[in-house]
N, C-alpha and C positions, 0 to 999 in steps of 0.2 A: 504493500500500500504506500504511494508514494502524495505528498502535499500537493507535491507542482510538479508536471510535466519532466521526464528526462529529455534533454536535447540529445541529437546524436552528434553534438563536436567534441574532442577530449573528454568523452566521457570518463577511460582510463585513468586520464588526469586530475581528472575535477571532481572524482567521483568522491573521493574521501571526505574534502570539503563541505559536497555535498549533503553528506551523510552525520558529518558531523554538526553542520547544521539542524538537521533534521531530529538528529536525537537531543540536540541543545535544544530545541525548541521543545521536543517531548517533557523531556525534564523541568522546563517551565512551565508547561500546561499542567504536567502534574500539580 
């Protein structure tokens, strides 16, 4: 389940960021 759309550029690259975004923001909402 993702917030917002993956792009398909640097995913490989961006992906972590992405992700660490994504659970930074979990642990907020919690």
């Amino acid at each position: 389940m993702f917030l917002a759309p993956l792009e398909n550029h640097t995913v490989s690259q961006g992906r972590d960021v992405f992700f660490t975004c994504v659970v930074n923001h979990l642990q907020t909402y919690k």
